[in-house]
C-alpha positions as CSV (number, residue, x, y, z in Angstrom):
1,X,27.2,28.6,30.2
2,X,26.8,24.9,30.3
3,X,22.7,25.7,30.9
4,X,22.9,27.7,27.9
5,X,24.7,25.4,25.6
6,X,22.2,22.4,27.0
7,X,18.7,24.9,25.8
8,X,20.0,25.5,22.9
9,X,20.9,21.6,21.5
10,X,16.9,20.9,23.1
11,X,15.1,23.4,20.9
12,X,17.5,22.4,17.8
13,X,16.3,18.9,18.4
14,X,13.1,20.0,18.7
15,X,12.9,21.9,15.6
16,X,14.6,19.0,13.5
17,X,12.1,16.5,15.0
18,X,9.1,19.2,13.9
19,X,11.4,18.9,10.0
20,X,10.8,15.1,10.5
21,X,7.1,15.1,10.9
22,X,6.5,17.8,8.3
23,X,8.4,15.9,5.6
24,X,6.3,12.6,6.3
25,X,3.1,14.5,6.5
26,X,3.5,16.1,3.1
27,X,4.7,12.7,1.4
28,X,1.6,11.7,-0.5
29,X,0.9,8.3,-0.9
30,X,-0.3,7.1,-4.8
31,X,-3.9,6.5,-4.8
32,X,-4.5,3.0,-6.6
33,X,-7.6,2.8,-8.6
34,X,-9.2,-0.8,-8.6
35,X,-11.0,-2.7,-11.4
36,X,-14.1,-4.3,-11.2
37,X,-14.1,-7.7,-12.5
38,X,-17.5,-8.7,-14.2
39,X,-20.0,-11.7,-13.2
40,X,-21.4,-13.9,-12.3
41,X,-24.4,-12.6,-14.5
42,X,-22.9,-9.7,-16.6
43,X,-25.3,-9.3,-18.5
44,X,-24.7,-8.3,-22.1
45,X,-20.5,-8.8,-22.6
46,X,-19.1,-6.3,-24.9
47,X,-15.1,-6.7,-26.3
48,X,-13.2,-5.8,-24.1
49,X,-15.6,-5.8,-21.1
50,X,-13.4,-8.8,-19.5
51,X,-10.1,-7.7,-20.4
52,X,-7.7,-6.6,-17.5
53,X,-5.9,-3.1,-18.2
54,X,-2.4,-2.5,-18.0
55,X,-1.1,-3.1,-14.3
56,X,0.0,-0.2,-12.2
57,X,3.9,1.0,-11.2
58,X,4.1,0.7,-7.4
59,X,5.3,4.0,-5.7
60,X,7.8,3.0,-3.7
61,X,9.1,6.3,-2.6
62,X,5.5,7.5,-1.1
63,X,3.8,4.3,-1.4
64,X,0.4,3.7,-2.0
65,X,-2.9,3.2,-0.7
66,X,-6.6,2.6,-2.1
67,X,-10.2,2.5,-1.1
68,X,-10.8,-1.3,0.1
69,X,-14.6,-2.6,0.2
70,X,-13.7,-6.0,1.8
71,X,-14.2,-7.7,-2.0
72,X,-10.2,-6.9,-3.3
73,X,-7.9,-9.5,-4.6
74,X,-4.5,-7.9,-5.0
75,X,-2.1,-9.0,-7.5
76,X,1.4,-7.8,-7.9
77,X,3.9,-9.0,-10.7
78,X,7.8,-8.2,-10.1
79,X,8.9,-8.4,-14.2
80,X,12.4,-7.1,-12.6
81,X,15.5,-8.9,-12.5
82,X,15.6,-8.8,-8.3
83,X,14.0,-9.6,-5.5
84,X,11.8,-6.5,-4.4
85,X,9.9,-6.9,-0.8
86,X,6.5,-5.7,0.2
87,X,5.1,-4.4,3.4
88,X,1.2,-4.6,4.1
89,X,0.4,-2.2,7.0
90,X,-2.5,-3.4,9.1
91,X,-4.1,-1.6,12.4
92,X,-5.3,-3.4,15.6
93,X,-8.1,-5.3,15.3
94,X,-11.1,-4.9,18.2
95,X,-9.1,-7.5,20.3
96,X,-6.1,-5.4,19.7
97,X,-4.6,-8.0,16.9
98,X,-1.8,-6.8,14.5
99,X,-1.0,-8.6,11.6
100,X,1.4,-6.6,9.2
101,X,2.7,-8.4,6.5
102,X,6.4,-7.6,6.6
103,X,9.1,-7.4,3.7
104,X,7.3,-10.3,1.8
105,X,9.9,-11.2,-0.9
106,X,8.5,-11.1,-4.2
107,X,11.1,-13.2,-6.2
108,X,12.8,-12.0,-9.8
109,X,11.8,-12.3,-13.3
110,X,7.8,-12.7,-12.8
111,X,7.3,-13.8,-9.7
112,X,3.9,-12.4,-8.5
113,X,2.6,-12.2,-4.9
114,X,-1.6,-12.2,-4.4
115,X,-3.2,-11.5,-1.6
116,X,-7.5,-11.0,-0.9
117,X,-9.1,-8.5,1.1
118,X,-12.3,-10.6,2.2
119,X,-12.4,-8.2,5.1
120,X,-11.2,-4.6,6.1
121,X,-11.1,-5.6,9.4
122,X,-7.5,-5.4,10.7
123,X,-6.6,-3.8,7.2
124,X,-8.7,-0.3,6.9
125,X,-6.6,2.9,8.3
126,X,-9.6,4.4,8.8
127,X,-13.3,4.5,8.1
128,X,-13.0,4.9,4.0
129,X,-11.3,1.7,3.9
130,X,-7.7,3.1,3.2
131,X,-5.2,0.6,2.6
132,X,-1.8,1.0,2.1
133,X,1.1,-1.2,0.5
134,X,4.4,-0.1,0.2
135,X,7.3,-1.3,-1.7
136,X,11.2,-1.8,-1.3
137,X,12.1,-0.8,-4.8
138,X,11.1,0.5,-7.6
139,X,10.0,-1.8,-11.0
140,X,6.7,-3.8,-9.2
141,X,3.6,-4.0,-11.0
142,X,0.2,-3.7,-9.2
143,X,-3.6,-4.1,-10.3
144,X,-6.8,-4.5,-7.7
145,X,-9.3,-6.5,-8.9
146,X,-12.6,-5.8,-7.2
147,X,-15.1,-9.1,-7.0
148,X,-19.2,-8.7,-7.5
């Protein structure tokens, strides 16, 4: 009896752990769309041209994630009235480096956090240059501004 009782709390554990990975592989990360910043030669400057759109609402119940190039500057604004943390996931490096950037405290009331991509190395998920922040809370503001 005692055999029986053991097989059965293995394959329940079993299927809550298969649960558990179906729920995370069907959260979808919130693809971030970044804007190209003009210059240094433009060319012919129309109104508007250099004006920066509205910044983007931070997904922090699936996160999100855009295509880096290695030429991103990310800005984040927290307008709320508390601190919210960020978490930047990076990957081993070829030396097998990790450098996450872990619950970075963005502080209340426009406090803003910046940080530039000059490289994918260390950041990319994978070979289309996926990166992915992920947020605390809900409330932060986000743009990508992509340099010439």
């Amino acid at each position: 009896m005692k055999r029986r009782n053991a097989f059965s709390v293995v394959v329940l554990m079993i299927a809550l752990l298969g649960v558990a990975v179906v729920d995370e592989a069907w959260a979808t990360r919130t693809l971030l769309t970044p804007l190209t910043v003009k210059g240094p030669f433009p060319g012919t400057v129309s109104a508007g041209d250099l004006s920066v759109t509205a910044l983007d609402s931070v997904d922090n119940t699936n996160g999100n994630y855009w295509l880096g190039n290695g030429r991103d500057l990310m800005v984040i604004e927290n307008p709320t009235a508390g601190a919210i943390t960020v978490t930047l996931t990076s990957i081993a490096d070829q030396f097998g480096r990790k450098g996450d950037i872990t619950a970075y405290s963005i502080p209340a009331t426009s406090g803003h956090m910046f940080f530039w991509f000059g490289s994918l190395i260390g950041w990319a998920q994978d070979a289309q240059g996926t990166i992915y922040l992920d947020a605390s809370a809900t409330g932060l503001k986000v743009k990508i501004l992509r340099l010439p």
